[in-house]
C-alpha atoms as an extended CHARMM CRD file, in Angstrom:
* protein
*
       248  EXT
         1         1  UNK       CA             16.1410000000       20.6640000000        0.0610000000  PROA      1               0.0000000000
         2         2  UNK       CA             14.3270000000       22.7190000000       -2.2810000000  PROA      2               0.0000000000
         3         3  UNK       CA             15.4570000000       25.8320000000       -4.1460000000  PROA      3               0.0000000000
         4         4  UNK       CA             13.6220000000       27.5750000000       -7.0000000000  PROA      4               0.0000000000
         5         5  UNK       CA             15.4940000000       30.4650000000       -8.9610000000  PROA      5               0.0000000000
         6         6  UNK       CA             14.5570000000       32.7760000000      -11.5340000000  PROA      6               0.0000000000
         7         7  UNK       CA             11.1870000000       30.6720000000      -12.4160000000  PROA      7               0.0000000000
         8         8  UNK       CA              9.0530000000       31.9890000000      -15.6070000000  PROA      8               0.0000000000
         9         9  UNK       CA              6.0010000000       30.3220000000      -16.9000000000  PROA      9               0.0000000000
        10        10  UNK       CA              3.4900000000       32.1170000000      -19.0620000000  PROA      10              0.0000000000
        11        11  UNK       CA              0.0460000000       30.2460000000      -20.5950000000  PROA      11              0.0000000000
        12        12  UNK       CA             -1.6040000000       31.2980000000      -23.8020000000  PROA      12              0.0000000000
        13        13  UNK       CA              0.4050000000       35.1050000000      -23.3550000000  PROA      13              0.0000000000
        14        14  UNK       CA              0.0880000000       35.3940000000      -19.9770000000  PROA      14              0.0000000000
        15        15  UNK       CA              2.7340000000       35.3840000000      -17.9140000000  PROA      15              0.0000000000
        16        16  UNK       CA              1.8180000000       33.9060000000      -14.2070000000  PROA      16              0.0000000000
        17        17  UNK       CA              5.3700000000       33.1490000000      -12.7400000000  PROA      17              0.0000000000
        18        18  UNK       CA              7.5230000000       36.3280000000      -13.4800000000  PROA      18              0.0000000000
        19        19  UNK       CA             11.1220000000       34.9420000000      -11.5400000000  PROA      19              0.0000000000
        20        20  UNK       CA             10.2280000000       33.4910000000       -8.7100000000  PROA      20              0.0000000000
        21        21  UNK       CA             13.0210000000       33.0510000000       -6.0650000000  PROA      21              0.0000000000
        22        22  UNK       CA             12.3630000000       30.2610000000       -2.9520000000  PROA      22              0.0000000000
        23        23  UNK       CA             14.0300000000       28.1430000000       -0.8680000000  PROA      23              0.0000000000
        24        24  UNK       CA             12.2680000000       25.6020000000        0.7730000000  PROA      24              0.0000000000
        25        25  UNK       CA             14.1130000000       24.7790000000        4.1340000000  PROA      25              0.0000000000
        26        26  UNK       CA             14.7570000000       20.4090000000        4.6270000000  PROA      26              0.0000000000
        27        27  UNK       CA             12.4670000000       19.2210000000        7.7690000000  PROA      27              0.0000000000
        28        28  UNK       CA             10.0410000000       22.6620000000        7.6750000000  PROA      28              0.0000000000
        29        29  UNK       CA              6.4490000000       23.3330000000        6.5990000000  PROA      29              0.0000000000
        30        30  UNK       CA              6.0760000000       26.0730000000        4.1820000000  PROA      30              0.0000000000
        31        31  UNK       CA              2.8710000000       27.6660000000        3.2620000000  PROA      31              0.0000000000
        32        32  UNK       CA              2.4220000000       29.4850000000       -0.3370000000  PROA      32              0.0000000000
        33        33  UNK       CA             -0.4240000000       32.0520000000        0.0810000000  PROA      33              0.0000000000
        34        34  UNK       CA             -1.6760000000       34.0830000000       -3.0280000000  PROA      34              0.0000000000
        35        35  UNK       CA             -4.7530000000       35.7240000000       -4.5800000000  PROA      35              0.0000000000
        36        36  UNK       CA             -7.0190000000       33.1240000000       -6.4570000000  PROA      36              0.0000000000
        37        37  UNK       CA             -5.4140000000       33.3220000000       -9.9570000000  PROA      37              0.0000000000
        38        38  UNK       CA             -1.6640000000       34.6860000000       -8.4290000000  PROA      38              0.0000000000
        39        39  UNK       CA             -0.4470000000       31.0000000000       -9.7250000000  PROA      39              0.0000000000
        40        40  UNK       CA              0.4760000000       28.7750000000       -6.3520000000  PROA      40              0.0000000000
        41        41  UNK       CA             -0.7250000000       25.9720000000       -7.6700000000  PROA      41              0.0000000000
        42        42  UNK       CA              1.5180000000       26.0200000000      -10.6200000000  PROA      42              0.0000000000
        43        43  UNK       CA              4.1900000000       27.0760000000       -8.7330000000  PROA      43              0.0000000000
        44        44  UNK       CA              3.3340000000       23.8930000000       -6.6540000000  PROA      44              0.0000000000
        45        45  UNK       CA              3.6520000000       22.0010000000      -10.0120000000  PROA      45              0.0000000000
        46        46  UNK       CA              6.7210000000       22.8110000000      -11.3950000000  PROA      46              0.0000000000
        47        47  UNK       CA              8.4870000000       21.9560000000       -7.6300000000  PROA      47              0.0000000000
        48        48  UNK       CA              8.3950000000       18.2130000000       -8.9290000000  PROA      48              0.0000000000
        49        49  UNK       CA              8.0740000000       19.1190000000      -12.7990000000  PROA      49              0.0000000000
        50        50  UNK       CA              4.5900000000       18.3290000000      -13.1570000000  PROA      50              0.0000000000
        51        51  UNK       CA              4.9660000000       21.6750000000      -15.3070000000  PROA      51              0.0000000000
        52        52  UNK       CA              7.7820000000       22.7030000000      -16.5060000000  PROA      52              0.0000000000
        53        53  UNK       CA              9.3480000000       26.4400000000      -16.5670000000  PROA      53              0.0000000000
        54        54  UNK       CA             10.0000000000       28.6650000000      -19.4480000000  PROA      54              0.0000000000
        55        55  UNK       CA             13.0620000000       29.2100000000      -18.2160000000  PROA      55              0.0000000000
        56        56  UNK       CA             14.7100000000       29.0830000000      -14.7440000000  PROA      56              0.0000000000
        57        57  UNK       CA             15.6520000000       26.2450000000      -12.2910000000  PROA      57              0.0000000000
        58        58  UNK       CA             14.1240000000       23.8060000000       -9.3330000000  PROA      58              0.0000000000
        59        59  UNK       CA             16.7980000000       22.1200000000       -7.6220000000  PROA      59              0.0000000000
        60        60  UNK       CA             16.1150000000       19.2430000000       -5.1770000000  PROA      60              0.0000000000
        61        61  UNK       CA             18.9250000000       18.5230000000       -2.9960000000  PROA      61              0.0000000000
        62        62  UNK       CA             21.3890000000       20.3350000000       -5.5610000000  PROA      62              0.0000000000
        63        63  UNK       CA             19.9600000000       18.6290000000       -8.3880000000  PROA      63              0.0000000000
        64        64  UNK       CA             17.7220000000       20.6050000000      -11.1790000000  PROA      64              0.0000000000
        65        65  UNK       CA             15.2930000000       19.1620000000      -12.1230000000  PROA      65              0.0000000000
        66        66  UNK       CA             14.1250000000       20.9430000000      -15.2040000000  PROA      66              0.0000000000
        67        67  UNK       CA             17.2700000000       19.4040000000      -16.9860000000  PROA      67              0.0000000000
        68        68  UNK       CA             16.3130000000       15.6520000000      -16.3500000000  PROA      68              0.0000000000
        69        69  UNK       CA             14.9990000000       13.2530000000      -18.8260000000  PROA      69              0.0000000000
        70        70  UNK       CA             11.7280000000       10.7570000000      -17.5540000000  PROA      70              0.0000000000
        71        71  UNK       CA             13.9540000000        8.1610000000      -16.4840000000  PROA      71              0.0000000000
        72        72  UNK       CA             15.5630000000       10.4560000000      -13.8700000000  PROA      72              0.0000000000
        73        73  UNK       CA             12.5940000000       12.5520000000      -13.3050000000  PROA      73              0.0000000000
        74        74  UNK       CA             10.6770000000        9.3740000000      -12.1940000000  PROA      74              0.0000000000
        75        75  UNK       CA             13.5250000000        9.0220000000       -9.5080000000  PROA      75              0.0000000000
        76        76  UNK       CA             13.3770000000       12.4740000000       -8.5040000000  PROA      76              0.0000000000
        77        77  UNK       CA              9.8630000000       12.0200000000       -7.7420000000  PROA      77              0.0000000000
        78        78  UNK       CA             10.2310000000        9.1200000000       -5.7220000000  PROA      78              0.0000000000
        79        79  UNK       CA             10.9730000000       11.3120000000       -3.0040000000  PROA      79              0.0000000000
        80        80  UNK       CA              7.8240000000       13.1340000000       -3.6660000000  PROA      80              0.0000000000
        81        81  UNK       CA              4.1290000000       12.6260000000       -1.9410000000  PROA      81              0.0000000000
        82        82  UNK       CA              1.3590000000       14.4930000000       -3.0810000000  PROA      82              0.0000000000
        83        83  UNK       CA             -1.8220000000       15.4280000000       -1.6110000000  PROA      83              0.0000000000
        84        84  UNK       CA             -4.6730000000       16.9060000000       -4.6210000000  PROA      84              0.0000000000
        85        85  UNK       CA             -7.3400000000       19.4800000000       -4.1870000000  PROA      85              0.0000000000
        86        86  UNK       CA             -9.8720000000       16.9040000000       -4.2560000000  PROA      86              0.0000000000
        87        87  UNK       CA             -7.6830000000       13.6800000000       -2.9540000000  PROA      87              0.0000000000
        88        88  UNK       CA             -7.5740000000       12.3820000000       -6.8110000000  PROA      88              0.0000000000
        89        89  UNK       CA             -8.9070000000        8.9080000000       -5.4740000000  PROA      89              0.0000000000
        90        90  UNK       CA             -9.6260000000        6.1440000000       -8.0830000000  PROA      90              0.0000000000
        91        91  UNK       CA            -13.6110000000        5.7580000000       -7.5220000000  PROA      91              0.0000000000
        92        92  UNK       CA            -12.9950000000        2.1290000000       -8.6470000000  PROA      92              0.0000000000
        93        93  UNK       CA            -10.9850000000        1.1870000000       -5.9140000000  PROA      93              0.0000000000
        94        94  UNK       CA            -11.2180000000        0.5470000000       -2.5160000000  PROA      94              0.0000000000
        95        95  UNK       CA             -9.4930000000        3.3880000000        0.2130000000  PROA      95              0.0000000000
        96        96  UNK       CA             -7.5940000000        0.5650000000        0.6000000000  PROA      96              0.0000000000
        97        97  UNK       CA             -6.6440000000       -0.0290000000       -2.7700000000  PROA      97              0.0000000000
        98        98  UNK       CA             -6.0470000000        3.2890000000       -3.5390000000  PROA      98              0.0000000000
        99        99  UNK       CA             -3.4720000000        3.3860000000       -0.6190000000  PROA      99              0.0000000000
       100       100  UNK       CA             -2.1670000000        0.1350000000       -1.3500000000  PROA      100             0.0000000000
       101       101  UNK       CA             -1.5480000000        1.0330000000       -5.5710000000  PROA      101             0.0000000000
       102       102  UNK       CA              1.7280000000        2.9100000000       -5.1400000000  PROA      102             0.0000000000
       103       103  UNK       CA              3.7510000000        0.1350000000       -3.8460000000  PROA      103             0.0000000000
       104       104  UNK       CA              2.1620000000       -2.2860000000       -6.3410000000  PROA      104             0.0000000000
       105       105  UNK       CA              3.5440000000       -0.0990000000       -8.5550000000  PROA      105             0.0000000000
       106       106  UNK       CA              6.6860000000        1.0850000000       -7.6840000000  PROA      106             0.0000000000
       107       107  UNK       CA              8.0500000000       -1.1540000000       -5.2870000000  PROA      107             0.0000000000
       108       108  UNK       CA              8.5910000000       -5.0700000000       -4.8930000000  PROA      108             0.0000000000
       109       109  UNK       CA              7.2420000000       -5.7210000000       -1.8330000000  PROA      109             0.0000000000
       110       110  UNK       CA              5.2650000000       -8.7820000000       -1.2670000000  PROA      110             0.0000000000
       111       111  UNK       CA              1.3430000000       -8.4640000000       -0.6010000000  PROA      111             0.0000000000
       112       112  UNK       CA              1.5940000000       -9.1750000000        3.2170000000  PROA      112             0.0000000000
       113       113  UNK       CA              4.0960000000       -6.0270000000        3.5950000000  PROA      113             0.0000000000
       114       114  UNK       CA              2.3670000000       -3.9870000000        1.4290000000  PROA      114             0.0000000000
       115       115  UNK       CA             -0.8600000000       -4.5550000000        3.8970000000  PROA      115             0.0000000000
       116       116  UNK       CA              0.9030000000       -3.9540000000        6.2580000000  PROA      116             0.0000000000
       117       117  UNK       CA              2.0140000000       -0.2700000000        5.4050000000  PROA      117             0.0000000000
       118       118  UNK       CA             -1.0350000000        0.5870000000        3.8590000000  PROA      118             0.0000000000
       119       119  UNK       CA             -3.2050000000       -0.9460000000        7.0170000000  PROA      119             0.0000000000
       120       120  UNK       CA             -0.6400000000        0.9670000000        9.2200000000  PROA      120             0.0000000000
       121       121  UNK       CA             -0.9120000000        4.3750000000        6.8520000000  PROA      121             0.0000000000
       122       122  UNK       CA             -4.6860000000        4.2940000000        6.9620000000  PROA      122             0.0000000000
       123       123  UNK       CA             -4.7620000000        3.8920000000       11.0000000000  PROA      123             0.0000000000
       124       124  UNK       CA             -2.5490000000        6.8810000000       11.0920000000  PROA      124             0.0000000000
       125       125  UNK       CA             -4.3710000000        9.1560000000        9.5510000000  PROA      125             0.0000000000
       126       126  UNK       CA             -7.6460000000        7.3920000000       11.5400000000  PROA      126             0.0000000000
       127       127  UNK       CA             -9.2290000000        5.4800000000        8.7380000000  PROA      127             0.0000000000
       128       128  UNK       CA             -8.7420000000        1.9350000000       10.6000000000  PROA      128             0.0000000000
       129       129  UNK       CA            -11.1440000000       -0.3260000000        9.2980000000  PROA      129             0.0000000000
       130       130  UNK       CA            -12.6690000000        1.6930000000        6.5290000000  PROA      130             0.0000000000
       131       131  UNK       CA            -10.1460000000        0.7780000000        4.1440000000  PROA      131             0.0000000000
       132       132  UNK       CA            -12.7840000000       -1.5890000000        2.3660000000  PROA      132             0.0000000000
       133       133  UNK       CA            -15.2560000000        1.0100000000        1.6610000000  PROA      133             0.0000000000
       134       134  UNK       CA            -15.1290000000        3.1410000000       -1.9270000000  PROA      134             0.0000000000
       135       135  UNK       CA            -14.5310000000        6.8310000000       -2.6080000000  PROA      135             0.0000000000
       136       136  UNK       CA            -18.5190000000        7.8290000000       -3.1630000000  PROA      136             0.0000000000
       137       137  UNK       CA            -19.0470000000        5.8580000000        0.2720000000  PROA      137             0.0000000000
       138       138  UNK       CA            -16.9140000000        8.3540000000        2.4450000000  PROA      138             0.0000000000
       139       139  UNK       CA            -17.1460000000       12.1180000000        3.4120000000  PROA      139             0.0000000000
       140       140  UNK       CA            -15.2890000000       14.8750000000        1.4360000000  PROA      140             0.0000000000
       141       141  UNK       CA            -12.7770000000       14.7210000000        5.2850000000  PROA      141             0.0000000000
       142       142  UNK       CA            -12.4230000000       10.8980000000        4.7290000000  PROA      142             0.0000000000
       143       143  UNK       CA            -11.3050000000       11.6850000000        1.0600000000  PROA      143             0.0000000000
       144       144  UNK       CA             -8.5180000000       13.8030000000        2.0440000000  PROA      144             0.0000000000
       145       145  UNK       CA             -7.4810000000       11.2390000000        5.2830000000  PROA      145             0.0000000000
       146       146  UNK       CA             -7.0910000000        8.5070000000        2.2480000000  PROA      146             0.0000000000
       147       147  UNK       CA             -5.3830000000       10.9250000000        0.2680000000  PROA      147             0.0000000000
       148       148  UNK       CA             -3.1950000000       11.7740000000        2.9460000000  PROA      148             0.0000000000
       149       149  UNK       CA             -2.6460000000        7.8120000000        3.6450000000  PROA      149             0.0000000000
       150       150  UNK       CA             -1.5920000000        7.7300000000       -0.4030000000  PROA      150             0.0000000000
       151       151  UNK       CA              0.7910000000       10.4460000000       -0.2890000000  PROA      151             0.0000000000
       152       152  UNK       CA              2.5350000000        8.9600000000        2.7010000000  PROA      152             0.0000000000
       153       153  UNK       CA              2.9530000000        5.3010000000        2.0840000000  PROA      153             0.0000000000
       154       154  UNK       CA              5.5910000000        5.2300000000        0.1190000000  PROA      154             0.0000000000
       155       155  UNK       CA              7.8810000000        7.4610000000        2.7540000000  PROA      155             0.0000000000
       156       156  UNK       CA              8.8610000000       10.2350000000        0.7760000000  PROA      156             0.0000000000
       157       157  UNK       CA             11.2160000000       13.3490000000        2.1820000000  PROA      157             0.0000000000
       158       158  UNK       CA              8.8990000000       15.7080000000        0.6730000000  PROA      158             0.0000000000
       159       159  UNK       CA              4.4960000000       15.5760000000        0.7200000000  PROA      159             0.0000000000
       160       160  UNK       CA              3.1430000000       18.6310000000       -1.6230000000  PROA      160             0.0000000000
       161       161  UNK       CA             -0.4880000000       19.8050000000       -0.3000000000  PROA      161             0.0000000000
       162       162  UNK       CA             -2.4470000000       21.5800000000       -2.8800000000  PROA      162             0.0000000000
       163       163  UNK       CA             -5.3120000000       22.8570000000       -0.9290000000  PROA      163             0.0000000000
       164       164  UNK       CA             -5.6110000000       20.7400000000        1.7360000000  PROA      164             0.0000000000
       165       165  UNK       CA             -8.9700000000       21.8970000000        3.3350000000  PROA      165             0.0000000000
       166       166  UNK       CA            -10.9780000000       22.9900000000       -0.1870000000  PROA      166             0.0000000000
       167       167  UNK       CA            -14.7670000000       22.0420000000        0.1030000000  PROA      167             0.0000000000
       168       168  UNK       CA            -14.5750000000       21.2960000000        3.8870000000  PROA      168             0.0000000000
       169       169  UNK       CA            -16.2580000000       23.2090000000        6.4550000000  PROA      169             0.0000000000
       170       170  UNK       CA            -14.4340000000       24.8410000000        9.1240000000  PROA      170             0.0000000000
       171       171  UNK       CA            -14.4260000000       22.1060000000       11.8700000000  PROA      171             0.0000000000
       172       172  UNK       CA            -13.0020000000       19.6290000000        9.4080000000  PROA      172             0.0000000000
       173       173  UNK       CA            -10.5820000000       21.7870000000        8.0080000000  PROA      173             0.0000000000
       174       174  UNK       CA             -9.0200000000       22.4060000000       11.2160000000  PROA      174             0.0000000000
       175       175  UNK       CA             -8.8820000000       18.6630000000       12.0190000000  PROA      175             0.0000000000
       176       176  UNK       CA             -7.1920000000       18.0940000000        8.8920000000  PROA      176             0.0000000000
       177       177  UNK       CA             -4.8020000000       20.8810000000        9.7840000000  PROA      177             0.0000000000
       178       178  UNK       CA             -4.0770000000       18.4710000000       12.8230000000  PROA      178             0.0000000000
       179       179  UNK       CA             -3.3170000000       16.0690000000       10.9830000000  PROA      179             0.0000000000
       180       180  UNK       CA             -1.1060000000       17.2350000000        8.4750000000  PROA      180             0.0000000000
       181       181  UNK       CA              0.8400000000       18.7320000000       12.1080000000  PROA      181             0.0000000000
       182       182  UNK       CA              0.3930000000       14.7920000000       13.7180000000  PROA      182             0.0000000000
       183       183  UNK       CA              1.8960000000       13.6170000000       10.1010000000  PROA      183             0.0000000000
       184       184  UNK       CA              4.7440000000       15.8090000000        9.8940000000  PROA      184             0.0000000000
       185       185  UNK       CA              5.4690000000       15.4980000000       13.3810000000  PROA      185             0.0000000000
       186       186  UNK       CA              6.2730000000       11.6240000000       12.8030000000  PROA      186             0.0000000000
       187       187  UNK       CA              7.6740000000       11.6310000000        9.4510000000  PROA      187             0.0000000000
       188       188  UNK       CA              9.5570000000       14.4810000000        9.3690000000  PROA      188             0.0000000000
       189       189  UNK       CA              8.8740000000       15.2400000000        5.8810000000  PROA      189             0.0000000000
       190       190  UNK       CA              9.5370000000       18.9780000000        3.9160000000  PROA      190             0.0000000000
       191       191  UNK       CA              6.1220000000       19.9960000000        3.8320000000  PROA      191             0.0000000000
       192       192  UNK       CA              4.8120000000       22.7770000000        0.9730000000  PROA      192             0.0000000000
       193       193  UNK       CA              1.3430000000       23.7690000000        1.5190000000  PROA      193             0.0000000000
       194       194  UNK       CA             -1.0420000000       25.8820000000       -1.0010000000  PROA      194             0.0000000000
       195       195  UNK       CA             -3.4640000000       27.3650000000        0.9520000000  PROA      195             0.0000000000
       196       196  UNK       CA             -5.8790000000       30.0620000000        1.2260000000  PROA      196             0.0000000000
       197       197  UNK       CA             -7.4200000000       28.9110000000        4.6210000000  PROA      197             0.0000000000
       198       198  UNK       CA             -6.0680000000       31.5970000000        6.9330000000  PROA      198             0.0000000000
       199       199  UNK       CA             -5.5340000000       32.4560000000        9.3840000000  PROA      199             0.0000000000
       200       200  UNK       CA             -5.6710000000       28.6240000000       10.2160000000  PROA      200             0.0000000000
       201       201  UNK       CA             -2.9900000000       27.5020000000        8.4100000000  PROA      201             0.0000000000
       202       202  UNK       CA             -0.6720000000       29.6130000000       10.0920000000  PROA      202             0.0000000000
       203       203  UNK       CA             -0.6260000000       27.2860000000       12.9430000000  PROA      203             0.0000000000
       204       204  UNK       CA              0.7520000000       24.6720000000       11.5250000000  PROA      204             0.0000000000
       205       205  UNK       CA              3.0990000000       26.5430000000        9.3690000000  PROA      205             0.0000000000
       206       206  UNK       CA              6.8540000000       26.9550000000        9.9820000000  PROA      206             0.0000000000
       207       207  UNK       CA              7.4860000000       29.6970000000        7.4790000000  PROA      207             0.0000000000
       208       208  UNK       CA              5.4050000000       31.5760000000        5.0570000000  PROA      208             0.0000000000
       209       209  UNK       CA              5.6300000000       32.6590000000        1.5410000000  PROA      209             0.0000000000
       210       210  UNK       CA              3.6620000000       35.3920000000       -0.2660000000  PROA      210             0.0000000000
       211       211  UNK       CA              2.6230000000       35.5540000000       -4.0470000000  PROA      211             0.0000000000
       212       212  UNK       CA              2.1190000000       38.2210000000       -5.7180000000  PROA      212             0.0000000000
       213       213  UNK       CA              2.1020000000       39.7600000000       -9.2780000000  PROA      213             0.0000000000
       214       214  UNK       CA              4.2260000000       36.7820000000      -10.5370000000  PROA      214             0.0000000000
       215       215  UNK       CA              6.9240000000       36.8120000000       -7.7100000000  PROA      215             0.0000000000
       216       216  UNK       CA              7.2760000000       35.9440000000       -4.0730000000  PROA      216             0.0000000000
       217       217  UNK       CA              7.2740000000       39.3280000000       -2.2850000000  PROA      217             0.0000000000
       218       218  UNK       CA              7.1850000000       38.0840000000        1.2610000000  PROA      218             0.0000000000
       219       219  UNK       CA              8.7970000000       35.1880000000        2.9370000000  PROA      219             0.0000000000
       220       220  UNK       CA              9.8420000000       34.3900000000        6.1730000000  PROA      220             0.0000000000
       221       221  UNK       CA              9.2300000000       32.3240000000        9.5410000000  PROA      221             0.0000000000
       222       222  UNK       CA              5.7930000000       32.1800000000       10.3610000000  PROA      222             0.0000000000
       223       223  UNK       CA              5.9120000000       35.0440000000       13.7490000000  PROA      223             0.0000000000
       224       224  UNK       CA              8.3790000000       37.1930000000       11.3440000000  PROA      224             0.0000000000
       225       225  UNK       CA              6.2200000000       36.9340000000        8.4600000000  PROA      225             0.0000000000
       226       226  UNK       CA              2.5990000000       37.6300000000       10.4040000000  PROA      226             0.0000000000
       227       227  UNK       CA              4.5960000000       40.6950000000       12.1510000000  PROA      227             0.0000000000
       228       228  UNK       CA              5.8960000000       42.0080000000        8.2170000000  PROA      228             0.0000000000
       229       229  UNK       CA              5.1990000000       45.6760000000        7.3360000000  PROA      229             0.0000000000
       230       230  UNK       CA              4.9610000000       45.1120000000        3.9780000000  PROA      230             0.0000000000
       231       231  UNK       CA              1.8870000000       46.9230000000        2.7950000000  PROA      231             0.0000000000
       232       232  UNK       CA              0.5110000000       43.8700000000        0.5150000000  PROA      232             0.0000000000
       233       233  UNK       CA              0.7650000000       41.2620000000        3.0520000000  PROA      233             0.0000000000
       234       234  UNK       CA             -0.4340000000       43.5830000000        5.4870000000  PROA      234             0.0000000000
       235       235  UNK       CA             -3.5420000000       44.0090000000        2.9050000000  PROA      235             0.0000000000
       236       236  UNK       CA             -3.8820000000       40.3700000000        2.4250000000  PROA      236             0.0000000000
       237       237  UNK       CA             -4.0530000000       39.2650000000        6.0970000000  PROA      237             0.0000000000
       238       238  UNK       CA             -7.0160000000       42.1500000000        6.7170000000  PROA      238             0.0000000000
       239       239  UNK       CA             -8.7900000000       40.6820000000        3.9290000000  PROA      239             0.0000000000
       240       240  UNK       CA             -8.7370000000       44.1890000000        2.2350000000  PROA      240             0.0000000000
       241       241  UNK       CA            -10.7830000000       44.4980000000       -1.3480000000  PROA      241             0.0000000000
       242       242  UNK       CA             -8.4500000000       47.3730000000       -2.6520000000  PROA      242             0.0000000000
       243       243  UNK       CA             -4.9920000000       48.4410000000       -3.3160000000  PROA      243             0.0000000000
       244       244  UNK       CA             -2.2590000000       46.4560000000       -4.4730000000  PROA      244             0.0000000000
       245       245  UNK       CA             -3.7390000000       42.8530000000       -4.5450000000  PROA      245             0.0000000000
       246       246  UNK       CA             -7.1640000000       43.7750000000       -5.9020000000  PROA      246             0.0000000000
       247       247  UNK       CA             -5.3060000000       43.8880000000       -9.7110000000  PROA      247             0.0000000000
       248       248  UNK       CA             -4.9250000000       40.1340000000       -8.8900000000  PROA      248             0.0000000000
């Protein structure tokens, strides 16, 4: 569904993506793991042009979307949910609300339906009858349930997680882990997860993709990837302080 080829971006002189090459397999959860700083996050970005390259290509279902002007971006991304770091909810709005403001802006459904999804999207992710309570009234976990409830209501193919568990303890981590497995499990999205909580993450994962230096220098199905001999995901999985990642 997604395939990424020769991808260069560089910020103020530095270069962070040096040519990366990934493909993103239709129906499977791929997790992008990295030193802090080894640019996942705007790799993440540039998969539905939030950024875009210096030079190479992202296609989505044989389409690149580097080349596209904002009309046909907007389309492209209609096939996109996203799940922020820290939810991005609107504090002025209701969890509700904020589930709710996609399809008042982006679809034509009448207020009754959209209730209904966004009733039926908040019970799913098991925020039934909290919907009328604000941002600053919930826990960091209920923040990312909402957010989770946003980035699924409008059905997209494809639900981007930048950091899913950042800023929760263990315990809720791993139950938003569960989730994210209970959500994919019904929707059947492509799923691209940032993360650096491992090994958790791993459990949920289908295949695995390693950044490094600018490029992806590991990828693979999740048991073929853990098992790799490759000395800088073998460092990164120990948790080492020296050799090849520490000039990340």
């Amino acid at each position: 569904m997604i395939k990424v080829v020769d991808l260069h971006k560089t910020f103020r002189g530095q270069a962070v993506l040096k040519g990366i090459h990934l493909e993103l397999e239709t129906g499977k959860i791929t997790t992008i793991i990295g030193g802090s700083g080894s640019g996942k996050t705007v790799l993440l970005k540039h998969l539905n042009a939030l950024l875009r390259p210096d030079r190479g290509s992202v296609l989505v279902d044989g389409e690149d979307i580097t080349k596209l002007g904002d009309r046909e971006l907007n389309e492209i991304r209609r096939k996109f949910g996203v799940l922020f770091q820290g939810a991005a909810l609107l504090d002025s709005m209701t969890l509700y609300d904020n589930v709710a403001f996609p399809l008042r802006e982006k679809t034509r459904l009448t207020e009754r339906e959209i209730q209904k999804r966004a009733e039926e999207r908040l019970a799913q992710v098991g925020l039934a009858g909290m919907g009328y309570k604000y941002p600053a009234e919930v826990s960091g976990g209920m923040k990312k349930r909402a957010g989770l409830a946003r980035a699924l209501v409008m059905e997209p193919e494809i639900v981007l997680f930048d950091e899913p568990t950042t800023g929760l303890d263990p315990l809720l981590g791993r139950s938003i882990h569960q989730l994210i497995h209970k959500m994919h499990a019904t929707f059947g999205f492509t799923g691209v997860i940032v993360s650096h909580d491992i090994p958790e993450v791993f459990k949920i994962s289908d295949r695995v993709a390693m950044l490094a230096n600018g490029v992806i220098v590991e990828v693979g199905a999740t048991p073929e990837f853990l098992a790799s001999n490759n000395p800088m995901v073998r460092q990164f999985l120990q948790a080492d302080t020296e050799g090849p990642l520490a000039v990340l």
